[in-house]
N, C-alpha and C positions, 0 to 999 in steps of 0.2 A: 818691589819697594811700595808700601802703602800710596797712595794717591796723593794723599792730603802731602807727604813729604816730598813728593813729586813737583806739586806746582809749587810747592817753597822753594825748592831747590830752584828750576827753572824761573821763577820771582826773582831770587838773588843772584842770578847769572843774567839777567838782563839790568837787571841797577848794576853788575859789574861793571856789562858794558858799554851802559851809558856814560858811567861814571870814567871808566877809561878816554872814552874818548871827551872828554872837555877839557878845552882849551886852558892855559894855565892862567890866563886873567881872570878868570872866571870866580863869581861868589863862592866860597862851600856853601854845601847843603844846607839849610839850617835844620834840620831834621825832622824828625815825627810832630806831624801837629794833633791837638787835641783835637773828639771827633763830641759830638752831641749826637746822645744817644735817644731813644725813645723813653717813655716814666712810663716806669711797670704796671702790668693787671695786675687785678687784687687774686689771692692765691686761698684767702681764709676769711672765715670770720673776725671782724675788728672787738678788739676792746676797748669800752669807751667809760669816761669817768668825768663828773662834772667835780672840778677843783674852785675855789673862789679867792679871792684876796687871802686868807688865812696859809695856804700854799696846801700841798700834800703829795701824795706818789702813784701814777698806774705803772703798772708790768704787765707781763704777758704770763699765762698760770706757769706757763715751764721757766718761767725766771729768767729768759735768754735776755729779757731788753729791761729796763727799770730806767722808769724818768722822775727825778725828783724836781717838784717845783716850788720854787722857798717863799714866803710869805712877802708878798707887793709882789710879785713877778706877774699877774692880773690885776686888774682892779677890781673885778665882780666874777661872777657865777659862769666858768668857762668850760666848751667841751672839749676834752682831749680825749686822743681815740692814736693806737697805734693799730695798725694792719697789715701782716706777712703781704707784699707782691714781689711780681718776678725782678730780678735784676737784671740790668742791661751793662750793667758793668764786667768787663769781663777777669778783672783780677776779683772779683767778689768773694767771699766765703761764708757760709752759713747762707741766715734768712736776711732777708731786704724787707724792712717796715717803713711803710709810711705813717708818718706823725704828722697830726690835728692838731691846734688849726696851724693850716699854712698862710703866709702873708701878713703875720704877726710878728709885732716889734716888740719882744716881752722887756719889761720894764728892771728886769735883774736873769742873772744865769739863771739857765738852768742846766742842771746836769743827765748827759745821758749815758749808761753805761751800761754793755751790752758785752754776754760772755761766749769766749770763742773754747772747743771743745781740741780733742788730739786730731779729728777726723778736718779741722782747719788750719791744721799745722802741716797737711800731709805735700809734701812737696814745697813747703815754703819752710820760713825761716822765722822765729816768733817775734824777733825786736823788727821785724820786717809788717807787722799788722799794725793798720790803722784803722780808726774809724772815718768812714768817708760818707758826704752828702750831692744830692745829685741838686744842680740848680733849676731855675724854672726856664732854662733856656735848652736845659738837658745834656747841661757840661756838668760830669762827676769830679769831684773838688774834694782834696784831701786835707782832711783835722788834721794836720802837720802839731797839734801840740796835744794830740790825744795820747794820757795816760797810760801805762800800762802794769797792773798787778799779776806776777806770774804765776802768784801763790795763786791766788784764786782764779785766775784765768779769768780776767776783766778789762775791759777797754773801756776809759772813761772819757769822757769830751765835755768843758761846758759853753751852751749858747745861746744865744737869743733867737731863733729863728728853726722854725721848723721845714722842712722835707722830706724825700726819701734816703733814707740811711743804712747804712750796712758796712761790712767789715772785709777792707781789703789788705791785700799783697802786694809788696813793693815786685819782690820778685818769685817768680813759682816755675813749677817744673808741668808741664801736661804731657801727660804721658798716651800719646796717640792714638793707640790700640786699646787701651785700657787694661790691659794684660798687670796682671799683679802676680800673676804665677806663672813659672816658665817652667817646660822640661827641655831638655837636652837642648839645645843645639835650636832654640828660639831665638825669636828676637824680638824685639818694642821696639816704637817710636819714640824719640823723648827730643822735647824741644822746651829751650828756656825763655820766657817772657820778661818783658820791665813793664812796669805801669808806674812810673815815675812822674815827677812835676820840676817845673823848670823854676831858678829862684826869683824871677820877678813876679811867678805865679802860684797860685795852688788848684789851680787845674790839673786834670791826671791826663795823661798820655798812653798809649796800647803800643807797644814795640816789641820785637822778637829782641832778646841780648845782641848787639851790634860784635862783631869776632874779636874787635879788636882789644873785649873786654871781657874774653873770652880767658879765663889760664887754663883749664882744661878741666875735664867729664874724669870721675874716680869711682871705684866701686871700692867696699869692702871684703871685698871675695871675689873668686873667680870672675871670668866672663871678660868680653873686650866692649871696646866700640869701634866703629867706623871710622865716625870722623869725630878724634877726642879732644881736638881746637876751637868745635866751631857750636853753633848754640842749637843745631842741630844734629842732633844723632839715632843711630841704632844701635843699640843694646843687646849683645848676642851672649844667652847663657853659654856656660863650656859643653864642651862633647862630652863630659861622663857629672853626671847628679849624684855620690853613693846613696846620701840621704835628706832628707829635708832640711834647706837651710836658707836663714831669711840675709838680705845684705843690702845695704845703703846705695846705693846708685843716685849720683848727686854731681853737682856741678861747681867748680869755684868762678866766683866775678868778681871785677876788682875794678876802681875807681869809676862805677857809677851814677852812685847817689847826690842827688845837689840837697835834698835837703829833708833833713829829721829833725822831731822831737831833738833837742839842744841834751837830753838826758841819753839818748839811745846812741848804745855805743855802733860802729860800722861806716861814720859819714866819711866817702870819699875811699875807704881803703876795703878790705877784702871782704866777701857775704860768699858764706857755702849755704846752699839749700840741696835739699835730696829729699828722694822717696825710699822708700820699703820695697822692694821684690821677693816674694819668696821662689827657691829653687825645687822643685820638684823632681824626685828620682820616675824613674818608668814606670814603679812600682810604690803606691803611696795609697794614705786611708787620711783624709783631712776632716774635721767638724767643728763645728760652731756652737755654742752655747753661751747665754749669757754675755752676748757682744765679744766671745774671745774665742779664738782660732787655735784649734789645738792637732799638731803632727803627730802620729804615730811611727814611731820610732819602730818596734815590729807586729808586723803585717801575717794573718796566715788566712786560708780560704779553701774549704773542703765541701766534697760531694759525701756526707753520711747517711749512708742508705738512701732515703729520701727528701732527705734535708741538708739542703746546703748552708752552712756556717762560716762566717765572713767576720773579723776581728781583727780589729786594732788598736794598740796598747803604745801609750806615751808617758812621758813624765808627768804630763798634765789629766791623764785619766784615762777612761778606757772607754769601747764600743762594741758589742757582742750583739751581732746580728742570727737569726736564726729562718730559715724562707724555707717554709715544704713547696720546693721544688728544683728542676733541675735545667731550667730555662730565660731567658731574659722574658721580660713582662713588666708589668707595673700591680704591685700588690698593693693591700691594705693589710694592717694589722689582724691578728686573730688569735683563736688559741693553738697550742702546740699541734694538735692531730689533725687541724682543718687544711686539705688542702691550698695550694697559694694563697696563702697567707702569712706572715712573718711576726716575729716577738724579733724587742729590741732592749738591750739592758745601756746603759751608761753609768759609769761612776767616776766619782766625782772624788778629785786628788786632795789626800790627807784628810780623809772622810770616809765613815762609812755609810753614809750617805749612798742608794742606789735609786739611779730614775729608769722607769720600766714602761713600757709600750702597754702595758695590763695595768689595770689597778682596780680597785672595790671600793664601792661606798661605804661607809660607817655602818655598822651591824647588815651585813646585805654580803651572801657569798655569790653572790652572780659576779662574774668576770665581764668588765669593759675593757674599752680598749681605742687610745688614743685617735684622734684621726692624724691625718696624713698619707705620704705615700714611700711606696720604696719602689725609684725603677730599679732595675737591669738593663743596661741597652746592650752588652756584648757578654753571653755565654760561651764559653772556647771548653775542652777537652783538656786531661789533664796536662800539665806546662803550660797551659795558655793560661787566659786573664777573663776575668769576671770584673767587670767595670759597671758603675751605675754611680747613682746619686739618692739622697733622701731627704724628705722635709715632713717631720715628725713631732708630734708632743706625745710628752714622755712624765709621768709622775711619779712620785712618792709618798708617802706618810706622813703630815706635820702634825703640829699640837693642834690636841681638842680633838684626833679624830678629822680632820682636815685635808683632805688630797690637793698637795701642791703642785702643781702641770710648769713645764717648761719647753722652750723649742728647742730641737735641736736639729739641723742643718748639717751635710756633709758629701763629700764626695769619694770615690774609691776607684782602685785600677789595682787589684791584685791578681798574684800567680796562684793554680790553684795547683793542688799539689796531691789529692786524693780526688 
């Protein structure tokens, strides 16, 4: 069993047995108390903007934060400066900025509003995201009346006082190993968290889900758990994978929350949060392109003459590897007759669109050829398995004459069959 779920386990068998043995006149517990955390290092360069009584707006160039400040909210020529640092909160998600100046009583709202992506949703639940500010004592305090547009994927908040700010989770899943992909007969860790506030407060709290508010761990597909009551578990895929297939592993909790957003539906009654698993067969060709994760659906992988050929073919597109040689190693690109070396094709679904490991400059026949790498770490004999991994740019032909380069990322475990 992982470690980390080790002394969890062993933790909650000692507050069992403390808890057993107390007397029955005794207080309960009053539970988890808030902790002051440390105020983050700076992580980035700050953006800063001098705003005056007329009011105006900084953001950060990628858009993520935007502060608008409305006219009287200063009275003269002021610096505002937001800056990515680290977070010490640990339901956090995304980036933690600090906003300039701090220890200002601004004289009207201001609004801050900061956009959360899918990769913040992952293990949580979306009417479950707030925007939260850390105090100068280094207790994190939850916007309990921060907005949320789902269209646009926006968390708004407005106030008079600046800090460090960032966008948390009431409740989330961490998943221990960090395993996102399983074959056969695997298993993860998965443990459910609260970061809750009590209602005389809006200070945030850190606690594992207590059991008794526990209804039970559910997957969308195959696979069990261990313990499927309790807010800790192990996730074990099934004994046979046929094909690549992704499934919701997730959690329901019920009568938690003391206190939301008056608008956000969930106060007091049921909250499902989950993650993503994909299931991996023994024999699988996976890759990355463009931020999206594409299965091949079939697989084939041959020794031709000299040249081993390695392909994988999905709904979502395709991958045609070509390697003179008959070995595990780590290649570079090249052209067809050069010893270890490899050509690589990709296409791109409902398109004839092809990205290739080769490409040419505008009026110029000399062959280039992307960088990156292709290992091999295991060459086997025919029935066996060619396994390896690659991180490649790969282009095409756009307008004007124009070579458009993209990456693509991927991993394989085929049966070779020639």
């Amino acid at each position: 069993m992982n470690n980390y779920l080790k002394i969890l386990c062993l933790f909650g068998a000692m507050i069992f047995a403390l808890l057993s043995c107390k007397k029955s006149g005794d207080e309960p517990s009053p539970g988890p108390k808030p902790v002051p955390m440390e105020h983050g290092t700076a992580t980035g360069a700050p953006v800063t903007k001098t705003i005056g009584a007329a009011g105006g707006t900084i953001s950060t160039p990628d858009g993520n934060i935007k502060i608008e400040i409305p006219a009287g909210a200063v009275t003269g020529e002021t610096n505002f400066t937001i800056q990515p640092v680290t977070s010490t909160l640990p339901s956090a998600t995304g980036t933690t900025y600090r906003l300039t100046p701090e220890n200002v009583d601004f004289k009207k709202d201001i609004k801050i509003s900061m956009q959360y992506t899918d990769e913040d949703l992952v293990g949580a639940n979306e009417n479950d995201l707030y925007l939260a500010y850390q105090d100068a004592a280094g207790y994190w305090r939850r916007a309990v009346l921060t907005w949320i547009d789902k269209t646009t994927k926006t968390l708004t908040i407005n106030t008079r006082h600046f800090s460090d700010w960032t966008i948390e989770r009431i409740f989330y899943i961490k998943n221990v190993d960090n395993k996102t992909r399983l074959f056969a007969k695997e298993e993860t860790g998965l443990i459910a968290y609260v970061d809750d506030v009590k209602d005389s407060t809006d200070i945030i709290y850190h606690d594992i889900v207590p059991t008794e508010n526990v209804e039970g761990w559910f997957v969308t597909g195959p696979g069990t758990f261990n313990n499927p009551k309790t807010s800790t578990t192990y996730y074990t895929a099934p004994d046979v994978i046929q094909e690549p297939k992704e499934v919701a592993v997730g959690i329901r909790i019920k009568g938690m929350v003391d206190k939301r957003h008056p608008d956000r539906p969930g106060t007091g009654g049921l909250v499902i949060v989950q993650i993503a698993l994909k299931l991996v067969p023994d024999e699988f060709f996976i890759w990355q392109m463009d931020g999206v994760e594409h299965f091949a659906t079939a697989v084939d992988a041959a020794l031709l003459g000299t040249s081993t050929v390695l392909m994988g073919t999905g709904p979502t597109g395709q991958v045609g590897i070509t390697v003179n040689t008959s070995k595990a190693g780590t290649f570079e690109a090249g052209g067809p007759a050069e010893p270890d070396k490899y050509s690589m094709q990709v296409s791109v679904p409902q398109s004839t669109v092809v990205y290739q490991s080769t490409y040419y400059n505008c009026n110029d026949t000399k062959p280039r050829y992307g960088a990156g790498k292709l290992n091999i770490s295991l060459y086997q004999n025919v029935d066996g398995f060619i396994s390896g991994d690659f991180n490649v740019t790969v282009y095409t032909r756009g307008e004007g004459c124009q070579n458009k380069s993209k990456q693509v990322t991927g991993s394989f475990k085929l049966r070779r069959n020639v």
